[in-house]
C-alpha positions in Angstrom: 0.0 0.0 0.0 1.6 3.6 -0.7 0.2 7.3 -0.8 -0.6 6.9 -4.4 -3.8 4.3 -3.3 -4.7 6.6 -0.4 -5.7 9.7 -2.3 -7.1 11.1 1.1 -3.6 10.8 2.6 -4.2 7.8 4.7 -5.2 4.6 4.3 -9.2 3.4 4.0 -9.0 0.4 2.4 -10.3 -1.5 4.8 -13.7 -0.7 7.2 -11.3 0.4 9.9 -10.5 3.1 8.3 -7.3 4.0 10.3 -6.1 6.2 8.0 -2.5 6.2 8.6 0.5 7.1 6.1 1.5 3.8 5.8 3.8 5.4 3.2 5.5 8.2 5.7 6.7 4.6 8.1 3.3 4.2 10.3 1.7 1.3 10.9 -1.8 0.6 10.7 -4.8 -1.3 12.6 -3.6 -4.5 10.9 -0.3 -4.1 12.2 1.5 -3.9 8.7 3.3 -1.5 6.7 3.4 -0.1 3.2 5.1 -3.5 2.1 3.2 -6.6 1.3 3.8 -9.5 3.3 2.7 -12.9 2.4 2.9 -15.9 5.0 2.2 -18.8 2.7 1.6 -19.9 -1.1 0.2 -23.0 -2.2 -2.8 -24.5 -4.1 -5.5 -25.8 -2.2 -8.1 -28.6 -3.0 -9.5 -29.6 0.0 -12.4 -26.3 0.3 -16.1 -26.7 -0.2 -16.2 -28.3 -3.6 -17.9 -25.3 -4.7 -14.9 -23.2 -3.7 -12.1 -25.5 -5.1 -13.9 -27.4 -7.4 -12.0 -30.3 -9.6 -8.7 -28.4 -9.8 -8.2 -27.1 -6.3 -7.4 -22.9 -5.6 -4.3 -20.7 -5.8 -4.0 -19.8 -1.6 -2.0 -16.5 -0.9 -2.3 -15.6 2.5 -1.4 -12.2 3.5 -0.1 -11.1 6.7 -2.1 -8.8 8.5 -5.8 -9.5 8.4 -7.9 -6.6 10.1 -10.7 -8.3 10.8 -9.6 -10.0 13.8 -11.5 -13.0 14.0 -11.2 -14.8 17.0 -12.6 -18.1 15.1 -10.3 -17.5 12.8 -8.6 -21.1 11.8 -5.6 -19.2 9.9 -4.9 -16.4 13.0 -1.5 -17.4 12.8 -0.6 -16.8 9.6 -2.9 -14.4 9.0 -2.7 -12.1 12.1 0.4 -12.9 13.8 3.2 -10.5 11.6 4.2 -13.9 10.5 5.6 -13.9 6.9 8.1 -12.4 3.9 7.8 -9.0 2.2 7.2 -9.5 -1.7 6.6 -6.3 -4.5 3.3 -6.5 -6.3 5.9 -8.0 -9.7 6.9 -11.0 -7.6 2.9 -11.1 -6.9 2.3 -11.3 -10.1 4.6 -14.3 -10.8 2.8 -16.2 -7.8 0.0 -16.0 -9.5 0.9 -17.2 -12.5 2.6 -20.2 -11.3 -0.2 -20.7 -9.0 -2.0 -21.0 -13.1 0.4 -23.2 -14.0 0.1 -25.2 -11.5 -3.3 -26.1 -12.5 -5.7 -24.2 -9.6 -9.1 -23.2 -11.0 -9.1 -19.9 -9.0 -7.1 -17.3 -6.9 -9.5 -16.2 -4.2 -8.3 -15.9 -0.9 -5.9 -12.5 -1.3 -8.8 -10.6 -1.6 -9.6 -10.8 2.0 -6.4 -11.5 3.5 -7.3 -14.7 5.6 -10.6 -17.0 6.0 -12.6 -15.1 8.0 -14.7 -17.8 9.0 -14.4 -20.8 11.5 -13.1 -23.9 10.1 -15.0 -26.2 7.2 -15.8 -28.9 10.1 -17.3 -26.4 12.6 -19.5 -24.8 9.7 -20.0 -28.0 8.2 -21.3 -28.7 11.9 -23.4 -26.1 12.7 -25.3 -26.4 8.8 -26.2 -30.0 9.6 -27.8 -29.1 13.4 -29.4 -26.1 11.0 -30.7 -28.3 8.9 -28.5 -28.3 5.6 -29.8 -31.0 3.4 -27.7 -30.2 -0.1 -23.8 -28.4 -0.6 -25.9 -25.4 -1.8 -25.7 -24.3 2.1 -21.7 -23.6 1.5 -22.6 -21.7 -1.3 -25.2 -19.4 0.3 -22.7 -19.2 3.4 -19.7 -17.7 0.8 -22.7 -15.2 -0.7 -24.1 -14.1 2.4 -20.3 -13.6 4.2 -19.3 -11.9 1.3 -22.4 -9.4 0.9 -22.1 -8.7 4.5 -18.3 -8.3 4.1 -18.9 -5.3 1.7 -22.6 -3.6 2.6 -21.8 -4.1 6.3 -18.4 -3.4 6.8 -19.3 -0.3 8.7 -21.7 -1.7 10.6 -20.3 -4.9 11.4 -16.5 -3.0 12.7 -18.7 -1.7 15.1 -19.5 -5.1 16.6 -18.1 -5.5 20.1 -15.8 -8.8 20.4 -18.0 -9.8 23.6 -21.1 -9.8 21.1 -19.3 -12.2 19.1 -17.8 -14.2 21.4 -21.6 -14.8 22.8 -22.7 -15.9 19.4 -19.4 -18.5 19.4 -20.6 -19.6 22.7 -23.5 -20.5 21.5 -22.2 -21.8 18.5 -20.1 -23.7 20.3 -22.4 -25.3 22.3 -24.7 -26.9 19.7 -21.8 -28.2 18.0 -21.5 -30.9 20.7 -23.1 -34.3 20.2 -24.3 -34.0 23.8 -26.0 -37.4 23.8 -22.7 -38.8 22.9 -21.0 -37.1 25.1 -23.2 -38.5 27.8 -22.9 -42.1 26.3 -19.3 -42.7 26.2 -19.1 -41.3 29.8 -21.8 -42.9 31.3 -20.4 -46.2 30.3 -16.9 -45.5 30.9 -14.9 -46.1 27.6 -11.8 -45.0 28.7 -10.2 -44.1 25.1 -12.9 -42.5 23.9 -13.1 -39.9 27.0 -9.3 -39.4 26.5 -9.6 -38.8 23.2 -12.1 -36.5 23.8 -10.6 -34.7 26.7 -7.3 -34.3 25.2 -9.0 -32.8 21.9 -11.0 -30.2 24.4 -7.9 -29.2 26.4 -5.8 -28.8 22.6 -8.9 -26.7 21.7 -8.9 -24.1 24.8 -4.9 -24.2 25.0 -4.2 -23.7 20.9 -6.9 -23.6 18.1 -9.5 -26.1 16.9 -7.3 -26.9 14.1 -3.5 -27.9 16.3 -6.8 -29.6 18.4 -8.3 -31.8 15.7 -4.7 -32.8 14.6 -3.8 -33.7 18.0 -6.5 -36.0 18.5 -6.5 -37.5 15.4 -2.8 -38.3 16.1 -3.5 -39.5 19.5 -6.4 -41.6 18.2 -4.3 -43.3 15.5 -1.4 -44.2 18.8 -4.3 -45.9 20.6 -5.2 -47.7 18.1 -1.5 -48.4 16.4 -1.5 -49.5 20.6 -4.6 -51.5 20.4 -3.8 -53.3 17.6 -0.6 -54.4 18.3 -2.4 -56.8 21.0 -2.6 -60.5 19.4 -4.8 -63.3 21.2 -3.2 -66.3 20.5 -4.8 -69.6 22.1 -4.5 -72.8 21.3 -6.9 -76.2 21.8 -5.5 -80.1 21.7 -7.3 -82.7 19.6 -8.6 -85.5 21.6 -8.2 -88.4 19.2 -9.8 -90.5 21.5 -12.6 -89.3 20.8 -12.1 -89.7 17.1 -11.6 -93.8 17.6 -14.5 -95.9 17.9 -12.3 -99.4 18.0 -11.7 -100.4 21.7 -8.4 -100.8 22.3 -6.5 -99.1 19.4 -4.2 -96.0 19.7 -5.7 -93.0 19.3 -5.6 -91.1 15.8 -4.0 -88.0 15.7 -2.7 -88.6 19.6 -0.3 -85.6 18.5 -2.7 -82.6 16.8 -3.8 -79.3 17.9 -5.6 -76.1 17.0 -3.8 -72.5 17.0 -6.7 -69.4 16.8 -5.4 -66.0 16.5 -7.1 -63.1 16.8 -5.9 -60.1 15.8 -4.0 -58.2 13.0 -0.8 -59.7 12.4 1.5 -56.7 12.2 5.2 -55.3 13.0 3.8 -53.7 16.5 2.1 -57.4 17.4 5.1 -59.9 16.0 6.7 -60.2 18.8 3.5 -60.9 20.9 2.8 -63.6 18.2 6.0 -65.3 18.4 6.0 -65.2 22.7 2.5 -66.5 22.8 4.0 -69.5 20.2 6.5 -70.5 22.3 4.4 -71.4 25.0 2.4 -73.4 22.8 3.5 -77.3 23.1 4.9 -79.0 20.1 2.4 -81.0 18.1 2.8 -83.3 15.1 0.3 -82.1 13.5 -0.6 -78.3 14.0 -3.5 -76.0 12.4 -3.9 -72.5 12.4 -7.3 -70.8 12.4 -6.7 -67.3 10.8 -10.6 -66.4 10.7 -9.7 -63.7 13.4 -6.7 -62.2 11.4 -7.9 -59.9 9.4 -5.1 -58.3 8.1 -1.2 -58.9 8.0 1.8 -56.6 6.9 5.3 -58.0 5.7 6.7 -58.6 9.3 3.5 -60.5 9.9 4.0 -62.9 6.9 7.5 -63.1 7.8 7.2 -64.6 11.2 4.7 -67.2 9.9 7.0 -67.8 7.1 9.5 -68.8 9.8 7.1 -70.7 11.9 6.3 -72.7 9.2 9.9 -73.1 8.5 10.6 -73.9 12.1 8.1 -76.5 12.5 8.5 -78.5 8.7 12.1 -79.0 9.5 10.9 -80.8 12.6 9.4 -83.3 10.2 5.6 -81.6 11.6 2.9 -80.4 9.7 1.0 -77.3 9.6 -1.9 -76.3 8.1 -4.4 -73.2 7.6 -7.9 -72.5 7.9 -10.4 -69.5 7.8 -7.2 -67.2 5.6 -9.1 -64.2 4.4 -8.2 -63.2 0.7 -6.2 -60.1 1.8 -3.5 -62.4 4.2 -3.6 -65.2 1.4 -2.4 -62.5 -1.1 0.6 -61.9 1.4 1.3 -65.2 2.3 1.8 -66.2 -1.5 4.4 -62.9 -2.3 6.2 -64.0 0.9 6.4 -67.9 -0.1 4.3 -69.5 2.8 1.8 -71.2 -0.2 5.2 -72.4 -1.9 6.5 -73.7 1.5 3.0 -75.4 2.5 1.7 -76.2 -0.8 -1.7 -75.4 -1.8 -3.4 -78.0 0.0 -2.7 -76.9 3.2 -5.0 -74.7 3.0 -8.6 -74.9 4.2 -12.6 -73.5 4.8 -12.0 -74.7 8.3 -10.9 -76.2 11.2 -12.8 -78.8 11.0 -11.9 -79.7 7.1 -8.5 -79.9 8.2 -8.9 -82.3 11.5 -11.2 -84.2 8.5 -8.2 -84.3 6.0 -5.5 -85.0 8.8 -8.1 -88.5 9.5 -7.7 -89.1 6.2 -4.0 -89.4 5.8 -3.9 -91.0 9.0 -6.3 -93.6 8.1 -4.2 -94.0 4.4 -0.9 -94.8 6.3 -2.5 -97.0 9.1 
């Protein structure tokens, strides 16, 4: 900003109107000077689809922001002093590779900021309003902006406590209330952490350091959840599977492994404790119906279990695999180790098919 846009000899671009020679040194309501400072560049696709569209939009954020939002989601980039000085011909070149780039608009150096709360918390408080289509974050951008430029005068003159009242309130009907109640009248521990560490982020920082923070420390109690693997295992009583008086038993050496769990790198060494104080069994099966998933470290240790137990001259055998730890336990050579027939529906197929070879030898 210079003289040369304040014909009056001060500045009014904004409705505070300060009207100081930002020219002559001073500094205005906004805390800036002549210079234009931009904080951060970068194209954004993750606005209202009716904002970014398919292509995403060119954000410059400007340092500076006068109208002092104290919802505001970008206050510190926007209100803080925080950023680099650049001349309106390096602006220029922004936008142009912002073009380039492939953004479908440049919107947000008009007003220097959002000066809204953030898409979840309007999101929030159009669904308790009753929003039933996305036109509602279109008539929220018309409406802001029509008030932004009719009302300016009026709305400078709003008193902060005003607005802080309507946040409260705001605020307030945001909460699921009835969940609220639920998960603490029945005492789930993790979800009352999770939500009292995302208040306390929210009255310490901002709503948006809060929502990262408890998404983060949601994903470490369940990364901590996870990595707990139930392993138990059940002996066959082949006396129960001999009718004939006086004969050994079939399969007088079998037994039944069921794990539950995800097989991962955080629960591998759980899987291979729990193993060891499994006894050793001619003949063992393992009931995967509970694994739903598995990552390399997962396949690896059954790899080597399988490779343990084979060169013991015992057999194993599988039952229950869903398609997804199948598909990992054929890249990491299990199927080739096993074969394909040691695969089975379940348990019980495989006790049937162990009889059956039994019964052959005999």
């Amino acid at each position: 900003m210079d003289n040369a846009q304040c014909p009056s000899g001060g500045c009014h671009q904004c409705p505070r109107n300060c009207g100081v020679l930002r020219a002559a040194g001073a500094i205005g309501y906004c805390g800036m000077p002549a210079e234009l400072y931009v904080s951060r560049i970068a194209p954004h696709r993750w606005e209202e689809p009716p904002i970014s569209g398919t292509c995403g939009s060119g954000t410059v954020f400007f340092t500076g922001c006068s109208l002092r939002c104290v919802f505001c989601q970008n206050r510190d980039i926007s209100q803080r002093g925080v950023g680099k000085p650049l001349d309106a011909a390096r602006l220029r070149e922004i936008y142009q590779e912002l073009i380039a780039q492939g953004v479908g608009n440049i919107l947000l150096p008009l007003f220097g900021g959002v000066p809204a709360t953030a898409a979840i918390a309007r999101t929030s408080v159009a669904i308790k309003s009753g929003q039933q289509t996305r036109l509602t974050s279109v008539f929220h951008s018309v409406f802001l902006l029509a008030s932004m430029f009719l009302l300016g005068g009026v709305m400078a003159r709003l008193p902060l406590s005003a607005l802080a009242g309507v946040l409260m309130v705001t605020a307030w009907r945001m909460n699921d209330w009835a969940g609220i109640r639920y998960i603490f009248a029945h005492r789930f521990k993790s979800a009352i952490s999770q939500f009292l560490v995302t208040m306390l982020a929210t009255v310490v920082f901002d709503l948006t350091v809060a929502i990262i923070l408890g998404v983060i420390y949601s994903a470490i109690l369940y990364v901590a959840r996870s990595s707990r693997i139930h392993v138990a295992f059940s002996t066959i009583d082949g006396n129960r599977l001999r009718y004939d008086v006086g004969k050994s038993p079939i399969l007088d050496s079998a037994g039944v492994v069921y794990v539950t769990g995800s097989l991962f790198f955080g629960a591998v060494d759980e899987f291979n404790h729990r193993l060891q104080d499994i006894p050793e069994e001619d003949h063992l099966i393992l009931s995967l119906r509970g694994m739903p998933s598995v990552d390399v470290s997962g396949a690896q240790a059954v790899l080597e279990l399988c490779q343990r137990l084979l060169a013991k001259g015992h057999t194993i055998a599988f039952c229950g695999v869903a398609e997804d730890v199948r598909s990992y336990f054929d890249r990491a050579g299990v199927t080739a180790l096993v074969g394909e027939s040691a695969y089975y529906h379940s348990a019980v197929r495989a006790i049937l098919a162990l009889l059956d070879e039994e019964l052959l030898e005999a």
